[in-house]
Structure formats: structure tokens, C-alpha cells
C-alpha positions in Angstrom: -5.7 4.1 -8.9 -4.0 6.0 -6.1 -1.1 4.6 -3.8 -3.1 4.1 -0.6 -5.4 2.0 -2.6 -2.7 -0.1 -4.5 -1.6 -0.6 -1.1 -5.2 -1.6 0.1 -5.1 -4.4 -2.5 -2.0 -5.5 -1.8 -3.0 -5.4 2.4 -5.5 -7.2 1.0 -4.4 -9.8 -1.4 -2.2 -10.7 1.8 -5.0 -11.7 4.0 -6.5 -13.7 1.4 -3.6 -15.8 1.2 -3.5 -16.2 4.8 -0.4 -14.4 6.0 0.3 -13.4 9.3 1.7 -10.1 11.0 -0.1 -8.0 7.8 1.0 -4.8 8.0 0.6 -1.4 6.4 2.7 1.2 6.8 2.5 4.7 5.7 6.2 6.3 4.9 5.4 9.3 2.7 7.9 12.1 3.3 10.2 9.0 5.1 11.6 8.0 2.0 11.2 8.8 -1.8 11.1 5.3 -2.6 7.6 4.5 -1.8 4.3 6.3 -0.3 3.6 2.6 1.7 5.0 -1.0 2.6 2.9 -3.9 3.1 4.7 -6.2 4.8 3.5 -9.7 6.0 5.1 -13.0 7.0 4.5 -16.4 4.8 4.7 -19.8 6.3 6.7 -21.3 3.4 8.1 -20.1 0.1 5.1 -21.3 -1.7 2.9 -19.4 0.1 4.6 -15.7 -0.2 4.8 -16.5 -3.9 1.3 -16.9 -3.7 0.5 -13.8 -1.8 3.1 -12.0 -4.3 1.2 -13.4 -6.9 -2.0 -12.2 -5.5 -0.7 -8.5 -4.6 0.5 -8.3 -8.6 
């Protein structure tokens, strides 16, 4: 499995879950830490350890 489609899974375990503002942002040559962020807002706490659970 390549990064962009780890990243894919995780854009899309957060639509599953039902978060809002799903985002996916390339950052390759920005920063050596990553290739991509998926970033996404959670109503509650229980719901972005759900969608954390889901990405995993």
C-alpha cells in the first residue's frame, strides 16, 4: 500500500463516521514528516475516536 492510498482510507474512514470539513492534503516536499494529512472535525470526543478508530 502506497501513501496516497493509506491516505484514501483514512479520507475515507472519515466520511464513514460522519465528520465534517474532510480534508486531504498533499504536503510531499513540505515537510519530511508525512507525504499527506487528513484532517476532519468530530462533533464530540466519541465520535473522532471513532473515526480514529476507523482510519487505524
Amino acid at each position: 500500500m502506497d501513501t496516497l492510498e493509506a491516505a484514501r482510507i483514512a479520507y475515507e474512514a472519515c466520511l464513514s463516521k460522519k465528520a465534517t470539513d474532510v480534508r486531504l492534503l498533499e504536503v510531499t516536499g513540505l515537510t519530511i514528516v508525512a507525504d499527506y494529512f487528513v484532517i476532519c472535525t468530530a462533533g464530540s470526543s466519541t465520535q473522532a475516536r471513532a473515526i480514529a478508530d476507523e482510519a487505524r
